[in-house]
N, C-alpha and C positions, 0 to 999 in steps of 0.2 A: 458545657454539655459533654457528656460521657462519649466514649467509642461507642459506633453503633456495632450491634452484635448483628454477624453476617452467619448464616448455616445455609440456607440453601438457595443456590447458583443456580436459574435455569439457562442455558447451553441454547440458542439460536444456530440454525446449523441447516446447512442445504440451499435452498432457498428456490429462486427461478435462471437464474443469470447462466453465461456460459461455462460458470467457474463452479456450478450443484457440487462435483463428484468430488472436488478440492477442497468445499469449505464440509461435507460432510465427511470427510480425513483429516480435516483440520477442527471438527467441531469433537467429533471422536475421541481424538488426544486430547482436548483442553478439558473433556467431561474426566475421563479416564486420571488425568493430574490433577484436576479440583479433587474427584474422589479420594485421589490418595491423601490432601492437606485434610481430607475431616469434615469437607463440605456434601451436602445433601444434595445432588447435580438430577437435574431434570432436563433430556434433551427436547428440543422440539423443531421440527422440519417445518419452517415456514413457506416452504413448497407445496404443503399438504391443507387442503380445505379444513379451513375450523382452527388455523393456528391461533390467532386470535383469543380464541376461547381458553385453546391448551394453553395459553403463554400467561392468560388471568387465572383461570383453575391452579396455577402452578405455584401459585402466590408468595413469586422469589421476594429473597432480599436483595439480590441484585441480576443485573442479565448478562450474560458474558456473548456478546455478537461475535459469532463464529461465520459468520458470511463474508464473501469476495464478492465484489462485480456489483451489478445495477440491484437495486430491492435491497440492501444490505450494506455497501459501505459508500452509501451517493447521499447518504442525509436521511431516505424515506423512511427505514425503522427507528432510525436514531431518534426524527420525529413521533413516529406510533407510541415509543417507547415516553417521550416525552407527553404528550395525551396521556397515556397509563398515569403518569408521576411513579415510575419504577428507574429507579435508580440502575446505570447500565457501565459498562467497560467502553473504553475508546472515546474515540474524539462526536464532538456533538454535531447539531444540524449543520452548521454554514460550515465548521472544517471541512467535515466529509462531503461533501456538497463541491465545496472548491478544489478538493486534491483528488476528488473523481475524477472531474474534468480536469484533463490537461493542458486544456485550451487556458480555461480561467487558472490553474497552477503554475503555467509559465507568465500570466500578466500579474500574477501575486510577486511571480521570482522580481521580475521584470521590475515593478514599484518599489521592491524590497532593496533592488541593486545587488541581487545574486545572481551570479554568471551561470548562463545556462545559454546552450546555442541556439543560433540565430532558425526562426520559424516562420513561417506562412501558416492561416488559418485556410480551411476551402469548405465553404457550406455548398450539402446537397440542391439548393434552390436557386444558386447561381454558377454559374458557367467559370472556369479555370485553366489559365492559359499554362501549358507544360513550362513554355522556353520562357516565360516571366518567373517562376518558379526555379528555375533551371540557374537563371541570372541573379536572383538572390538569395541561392541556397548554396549555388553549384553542383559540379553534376553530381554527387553523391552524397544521398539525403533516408531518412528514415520517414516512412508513411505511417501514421497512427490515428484510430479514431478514440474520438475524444472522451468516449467513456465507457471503453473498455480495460480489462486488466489482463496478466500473466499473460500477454503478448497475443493475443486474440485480435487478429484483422491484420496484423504490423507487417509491414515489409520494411526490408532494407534495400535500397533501388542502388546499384553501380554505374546502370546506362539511363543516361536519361529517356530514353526511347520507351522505357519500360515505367517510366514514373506517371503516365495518365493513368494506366491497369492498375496500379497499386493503388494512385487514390481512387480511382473505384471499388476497387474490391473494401477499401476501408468504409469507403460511404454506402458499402451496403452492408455494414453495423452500426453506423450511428449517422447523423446529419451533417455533424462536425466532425472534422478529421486537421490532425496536427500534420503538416510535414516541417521537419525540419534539419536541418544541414549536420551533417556525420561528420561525428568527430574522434577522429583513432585515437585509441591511447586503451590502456587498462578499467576494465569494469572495476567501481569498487562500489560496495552499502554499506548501508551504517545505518545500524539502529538507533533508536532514538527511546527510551521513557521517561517518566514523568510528568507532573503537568507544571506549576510556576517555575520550578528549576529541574529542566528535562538534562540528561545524561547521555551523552553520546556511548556508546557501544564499542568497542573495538571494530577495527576495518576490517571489512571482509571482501578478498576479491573473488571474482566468479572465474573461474575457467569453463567452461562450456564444451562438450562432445562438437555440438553440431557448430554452425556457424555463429549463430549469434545466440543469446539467452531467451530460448525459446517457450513453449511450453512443455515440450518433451522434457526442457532440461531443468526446468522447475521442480516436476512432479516425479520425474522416473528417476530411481536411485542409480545411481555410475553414469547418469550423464551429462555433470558438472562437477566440479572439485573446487573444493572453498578452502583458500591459505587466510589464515587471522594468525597477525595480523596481514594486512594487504602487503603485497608486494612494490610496494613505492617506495620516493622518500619520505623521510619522517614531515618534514614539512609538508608534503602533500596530505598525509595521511591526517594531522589535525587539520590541513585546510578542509578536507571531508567531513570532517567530525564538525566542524564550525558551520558549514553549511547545512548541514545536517541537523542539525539545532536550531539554524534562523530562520529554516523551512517551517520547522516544527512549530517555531511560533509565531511568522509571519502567517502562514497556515489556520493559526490557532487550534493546533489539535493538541490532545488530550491524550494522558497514560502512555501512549506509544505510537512511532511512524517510523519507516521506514525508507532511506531515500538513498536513490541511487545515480551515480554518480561515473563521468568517466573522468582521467586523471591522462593527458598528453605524454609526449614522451619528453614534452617539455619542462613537464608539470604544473602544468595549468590545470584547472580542476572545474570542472562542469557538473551544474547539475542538473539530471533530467527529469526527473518526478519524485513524488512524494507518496507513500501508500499509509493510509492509517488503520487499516485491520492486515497489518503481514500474514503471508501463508505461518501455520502452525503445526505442519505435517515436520515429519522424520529429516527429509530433504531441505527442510523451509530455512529462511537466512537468520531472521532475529533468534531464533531459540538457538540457533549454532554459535551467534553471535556471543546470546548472551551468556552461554555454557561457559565460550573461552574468559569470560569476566566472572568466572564462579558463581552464576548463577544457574544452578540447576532450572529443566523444565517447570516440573512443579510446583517451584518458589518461585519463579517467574509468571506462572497463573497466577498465582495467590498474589504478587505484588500488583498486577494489571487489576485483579479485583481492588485492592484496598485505595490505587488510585483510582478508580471510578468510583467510589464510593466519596474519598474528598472529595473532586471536582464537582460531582452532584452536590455535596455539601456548602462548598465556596459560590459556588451557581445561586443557590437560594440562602444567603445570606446567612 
């Protein structure tokens, strides 16, 4: 069977989640670099009544999902898109499904036998004792709900007196909230593409403005600084990249993930979650990543399309 011929890309972008304003800066760029490789790019706001319709009228050859957060990279379009039979970019229904939640992304680490530190679950419908928490975490721990992204709900607790506020304030974004025990050392990510023989990315560490890697310091330009590669030992730095990749396939995602990672001063290497549609803005990690690996943006679009296009291929025999 011949290459299939791909010309025109419709661009997924906005959406409903907390992250509208990031994935419509991120959907921008990826229409704006498909444009330049020669493709016929159609954006469409699935925020807006009637996407549906615009996204069949559009009548791509493939869909490039430019969404973050809930409606966009938790499995629901990936499925819609499946319904269509339109062939799409990124990881499919159960990946993004699993490495949404963080809950079910550290029971994947967990089965895989990938170090990632030690966590408590706390559902809204039952009751959670601080000092039980306190004793299997210790006193300093990171609160998260469970399917949110770019640090939306998260705290980072020092006194434990202050760790019941944070998981509420997290349980009033999702049901499910992660807490789990802080562990110092160096931020590092690593991108991930491909899909049967995925390719770690060079390491990239985060320095951050404010205190931890917020959402200020995702989106707003000067207020995080990215060294590639990371500033580790070498040996830490493929332990990342190793993880990094058995995320990506114990995960089972598709094209590209992005997973982040902290690195002791021991160098011990931890890993904390897994994203399968990375930010795609000016600031974002993978495209910086994949710059310092000579790959321009552009060609970077163009390769996410051509591997959603095999996987769709290998999918249906």
């Amino acid at each position: 069977m011949g290459e299939r011929v791909v010309h025109k890309v419709t661009v997924l972008l906005g959406g409903r989640s907390a992250e509208r304003e990031v994935s419509l800066n991120t959907g921008a760029q990826v229409a704006e670099a498909l444009t330049a490789r020669g493709f016929a790019v159609t954006p469409v706001d699935t925020g807006q009544p009637g996407f549906i319709d615009a996204l069949v009228a559009s009548a791509p050859d493939v869909v490039f999902i430019a969404l973050h957060g809930r409606f966009g990279e938790d499995g629901t379009v990936q499925g819609l898109l499946e319904l269509l039979d339109l062939p799409y970019v990124g990881s499919g229904v159960l990946a993004s499904a699993l490495a949404m939640n963080k809950v079910m992304t550290k029971h994947v680490y967990a089965t895989h036998g990938l170090t990632t530190p030690a966590y408590r679950v706390v559902r809204r419908s039952q009751p959670f004792d601080v000092q039980d928490l306190t004793i299997a975490l210790g006193p300093h721990t990171v609160v998260k709900p469970a399917n949110e992204g770019s640090s939306v709900g998260m705290t980072i607790v020092e006194d434990p007196a202050n760790l019941g506020a944070a998981v509420d304030f997290a349980l009033g974004f999702d049901p499910l909230v992660l807490v789990e025990r802080f562990e110092t050392g160096t931020e590092v990510t690593i991108g991930v593409i491909g899909n049967e023989q995925p390719v770690a990315l060079p390491t990239l560490e985060i320095v951050p403005v404010n205190a931890f890697y917020d959402y200020e310091s995702k989106y707003v330009p000067g207020m995080s600084r990215h060294i590639i590669p990371a500033g580790v030992s070498e040996g830490a730095r493929l332990e990342c990249q190793r993880l990094a990749v058995e995320a990506h396939r114990a995960l089972g995602c598709a094209g590209m993930s992005r997973s982040d990672t902290i690195v002791t001063p021991g160098g011990t290497v931890f890993l904390l979650e897994t994203n399968t549609i990375p930010g795609m803005t000016k600031t974002s990690l993978l495209p910086d990543a994949a710059a310092a690996a000579g790959i321009p943006f552009p060609e970077l679009c163009q390769r996410l399309v051509r591997y959603g296009l095999e996987d769709w291929t290998a999918r249906r025999g």
